[in-house]
C-alpha positions in Angstrom: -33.1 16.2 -12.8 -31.3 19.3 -11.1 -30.7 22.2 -11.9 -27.1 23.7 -13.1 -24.7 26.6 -12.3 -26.5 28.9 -15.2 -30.5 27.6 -14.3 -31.1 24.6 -17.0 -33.0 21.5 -15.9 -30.2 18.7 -17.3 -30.0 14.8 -16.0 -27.9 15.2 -12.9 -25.1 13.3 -13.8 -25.0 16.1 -16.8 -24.8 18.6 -14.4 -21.4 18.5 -12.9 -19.7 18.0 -16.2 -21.4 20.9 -17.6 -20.7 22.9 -14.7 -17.1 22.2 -15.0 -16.8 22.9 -18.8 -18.0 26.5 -17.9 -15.4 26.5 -15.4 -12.5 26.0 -18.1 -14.2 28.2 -20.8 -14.2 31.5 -18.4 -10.7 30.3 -17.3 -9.2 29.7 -20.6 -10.6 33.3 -21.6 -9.2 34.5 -18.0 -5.6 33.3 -20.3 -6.1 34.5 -23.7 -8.9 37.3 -23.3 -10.1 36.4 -26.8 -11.0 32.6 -27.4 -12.2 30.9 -31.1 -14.9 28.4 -31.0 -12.5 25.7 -32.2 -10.0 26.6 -30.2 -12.3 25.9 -27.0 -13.8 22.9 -29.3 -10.1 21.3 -28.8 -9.3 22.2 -25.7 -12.5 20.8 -24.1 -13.3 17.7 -26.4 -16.7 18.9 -27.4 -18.5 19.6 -30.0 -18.7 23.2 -31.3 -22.5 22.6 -30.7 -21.9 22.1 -27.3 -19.7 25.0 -26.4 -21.8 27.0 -28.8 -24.7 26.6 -26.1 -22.4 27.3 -23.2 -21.1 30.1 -24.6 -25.0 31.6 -25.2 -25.3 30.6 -21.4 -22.2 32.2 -20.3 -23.1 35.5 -22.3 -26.7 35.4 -20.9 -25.3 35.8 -17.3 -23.1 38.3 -18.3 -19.7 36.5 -17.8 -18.4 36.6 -21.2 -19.0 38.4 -25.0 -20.1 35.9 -28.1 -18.1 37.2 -31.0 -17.9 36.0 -34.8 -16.5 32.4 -34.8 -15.8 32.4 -30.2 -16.1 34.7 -27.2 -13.9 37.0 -25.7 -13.8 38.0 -21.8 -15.9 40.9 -20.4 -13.6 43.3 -18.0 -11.5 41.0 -15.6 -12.2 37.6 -16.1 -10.1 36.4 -13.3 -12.6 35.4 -10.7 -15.0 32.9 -11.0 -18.8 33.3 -9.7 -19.1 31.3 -6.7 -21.9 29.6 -8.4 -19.4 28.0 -10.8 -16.8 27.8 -7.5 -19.1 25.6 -6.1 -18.7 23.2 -8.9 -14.2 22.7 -8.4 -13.0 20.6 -5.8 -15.9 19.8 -3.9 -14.9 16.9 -2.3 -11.6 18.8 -0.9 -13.9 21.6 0.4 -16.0 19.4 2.2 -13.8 17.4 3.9 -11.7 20.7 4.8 -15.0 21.9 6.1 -15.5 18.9 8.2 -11.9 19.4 9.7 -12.5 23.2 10.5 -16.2 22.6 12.3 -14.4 20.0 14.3 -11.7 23.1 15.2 -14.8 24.8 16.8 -15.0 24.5 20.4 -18.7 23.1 21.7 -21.1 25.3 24.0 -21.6 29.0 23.7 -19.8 30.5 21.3 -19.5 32.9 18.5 -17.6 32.7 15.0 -17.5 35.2 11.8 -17.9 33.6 8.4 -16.6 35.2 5.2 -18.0 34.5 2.0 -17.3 31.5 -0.3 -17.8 28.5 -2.1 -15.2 26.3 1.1 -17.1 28.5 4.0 -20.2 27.7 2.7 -19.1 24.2 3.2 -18.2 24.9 6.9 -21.8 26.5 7.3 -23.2 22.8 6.0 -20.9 21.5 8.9 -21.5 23.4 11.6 -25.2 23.5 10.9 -26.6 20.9 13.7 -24.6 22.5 16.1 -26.4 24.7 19.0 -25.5 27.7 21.1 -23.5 28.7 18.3 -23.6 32.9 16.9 -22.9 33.2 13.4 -21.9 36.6 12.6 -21.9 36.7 8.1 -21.4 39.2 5.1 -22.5 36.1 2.9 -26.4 35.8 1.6 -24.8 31.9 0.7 -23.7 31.6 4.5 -26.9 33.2 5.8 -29.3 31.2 3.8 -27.7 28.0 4.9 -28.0 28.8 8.6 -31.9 30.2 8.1 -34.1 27.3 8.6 -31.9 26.1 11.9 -34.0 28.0 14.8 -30.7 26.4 17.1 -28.7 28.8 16.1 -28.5 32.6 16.8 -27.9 34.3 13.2 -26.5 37.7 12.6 -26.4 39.6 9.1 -24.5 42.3 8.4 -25.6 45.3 5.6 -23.9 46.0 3.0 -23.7 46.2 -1.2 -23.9 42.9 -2.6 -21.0 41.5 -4.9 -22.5 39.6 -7.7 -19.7 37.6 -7.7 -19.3 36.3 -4.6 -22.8 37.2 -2.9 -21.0 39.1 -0.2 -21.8 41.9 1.2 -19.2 44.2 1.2 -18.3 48.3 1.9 -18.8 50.2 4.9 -22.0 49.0 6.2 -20.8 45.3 6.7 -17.3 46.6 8.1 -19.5 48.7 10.4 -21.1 45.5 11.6 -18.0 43.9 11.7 -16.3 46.5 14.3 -19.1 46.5 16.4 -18.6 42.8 17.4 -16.4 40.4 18.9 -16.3 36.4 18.2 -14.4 34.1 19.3 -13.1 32.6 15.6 -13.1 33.7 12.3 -13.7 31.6 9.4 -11.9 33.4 6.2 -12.5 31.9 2.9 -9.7 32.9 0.5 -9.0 33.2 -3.5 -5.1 32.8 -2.4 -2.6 32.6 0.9 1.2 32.5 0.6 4.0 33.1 2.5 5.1 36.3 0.8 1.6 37.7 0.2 -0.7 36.5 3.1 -4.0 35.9 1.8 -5.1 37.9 -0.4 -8.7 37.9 -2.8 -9.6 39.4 -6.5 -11.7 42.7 -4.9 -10.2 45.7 -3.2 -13.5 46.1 -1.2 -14.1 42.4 0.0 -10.6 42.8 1.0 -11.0 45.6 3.5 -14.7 44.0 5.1 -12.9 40.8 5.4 -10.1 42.8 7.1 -12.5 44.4 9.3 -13.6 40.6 10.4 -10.3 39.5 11.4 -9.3 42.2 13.5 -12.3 41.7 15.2 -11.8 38.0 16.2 -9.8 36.1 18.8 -8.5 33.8 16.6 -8.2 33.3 12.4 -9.0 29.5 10.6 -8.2 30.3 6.9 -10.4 27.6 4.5 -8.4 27.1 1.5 -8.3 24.2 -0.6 -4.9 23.2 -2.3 -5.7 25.2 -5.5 -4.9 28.3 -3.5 -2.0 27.3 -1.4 0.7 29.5 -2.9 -1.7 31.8 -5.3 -1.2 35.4 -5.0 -4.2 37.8 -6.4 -4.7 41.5 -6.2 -6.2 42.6 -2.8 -4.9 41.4 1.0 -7.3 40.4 3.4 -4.5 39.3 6.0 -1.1 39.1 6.8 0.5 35.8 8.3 0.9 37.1 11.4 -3.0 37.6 11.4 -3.4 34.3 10.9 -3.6 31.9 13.5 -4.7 28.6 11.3 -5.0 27.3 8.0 -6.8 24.1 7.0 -6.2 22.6 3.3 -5.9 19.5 1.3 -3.2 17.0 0.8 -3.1 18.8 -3.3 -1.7 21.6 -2.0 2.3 22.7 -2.8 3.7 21.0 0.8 7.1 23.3 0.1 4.8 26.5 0.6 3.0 24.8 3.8 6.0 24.6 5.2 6.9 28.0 4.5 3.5 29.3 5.6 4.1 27.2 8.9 7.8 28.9 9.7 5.9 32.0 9.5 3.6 30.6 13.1 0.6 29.3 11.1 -0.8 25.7 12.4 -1.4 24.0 9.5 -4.5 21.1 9.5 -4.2 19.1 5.9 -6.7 16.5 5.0 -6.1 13.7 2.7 -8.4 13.7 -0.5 -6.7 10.6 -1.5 
């Protein structure tokens, strides 16, 4: 049994596919706004029964509004929680974490990690290693790294973001300007050439901003999805950027736009 994304105790094999049937539900309402039972019934393959409960989940956690015969979105539905992130593409974000840790040089050294379902990925990675300082805005990040006494852990303040678990505002850019590192690892809803990357919040914008100016060197975490995606706020211009590692999914006409622009590009093959 495990647990999934919205807390019920279902067969784990269960878990994923519910997880990912959230997913579409809050996307297809991030398309129409307003969504009917058999409309989502249709588009899903299941039962109105079934989407019936995942809709009472979905409204329980405050992520959408059960009306008369469907749901309709609550405020901008654009971003996903990171809890239901964690559920797309897992196998890309893994292995892209896998190649990023390995970009990590060994020994003393320090590295910034943003929030996110693919950094938290990198955390998993880089866990085992030693004389590492991890400088984090993400609770995510920070719990992953907690119970490893071999590395050297530091926490910025901060308001938390639901959505994300970050901690963002002028308490965790504060923390931010008052360090150096040697990499930062920047988790991203979206990087292009015309835009840079970019993310859905104004304010985890700015921290993250205050992150990379702070660092010696950039590695962007993005898996194909958001190669080419544009979304409100930008973290970083190109020129900011010194790396980006993706999947073998992502648009390889904007790679190689991204990679005229100076950016080395890592791509690993999800097959």
């Amino acid at each position: 049994m495990t647990h999934t994304a919205a807390g019920f105790l279902v067969p784990r094999a269960a878990s994923s596919k519910r997880s990912q049937r959230m997913v579409s539900i809050l996307e297809l309402l991030a398309q129409r706004s307003s969504v009917s039972l058999a409309e989502f019934s249709d588009a899903l393959r299941a039962s109105a029964a079934t989407i019936r409960r995942d809709l009472a989940d979905l409204e329980t956690q405050g992520l959408l509004l059960r009306t008369h015969g469907g749901a309709r979105a609550i405020g901008s539905p654009s971003e996903l929680p990171v809890r239901l992130k964690d559920s797309q593409f897992r196998q890309a974000k893994q292995l892209i974490a896998r190649k990023a840790a390995q970009l990590i040089p060994s020994g003393r050294y320090a590295i910034a990690l943003s929030g996110g379902s693919t950094t938290a990925e990198v955390a998993k990675a880089l866990a085992n290693r030693s004389e590492l300082t991890i400088v984090t805005n993400s609770l995510t990040t920070a719990m992953e790294f907690a119970s490893h006494p071999n590395l050297k852990v530091l926490m910025t303040g901060g308001l938390i973001r639901s959505n994300s678990f970050e901690l963002v505002g002028s308490l965790a850019e504060n923390t931010f300007n008052a360090i150096n590192v040697g990499t930062a690892i920047l988790g991203t809803d979206g990087i292009s050439a015309l835009a840079g990357a970019t993310t859905h919040d104004e304010t985890e914008a700015k921290t993250n901003l205050a992150m990379v100016l702070h660092a010696e060197r950039v590695l962007v975490v993005a898996d194909g999805s958001k190669v080419g995606k544009i979304t409100l706020a930008k973290v970083a211009d190109l020129e900011q950027i010194h790396e980006l590692v993706t999947d073998s999914s992502a648009d390889p006409d904007e790679l190689e736009r991204i990679a005229a622009a100076g950016v080395t590009i890592h791509v690993v093959d999800v097959g």
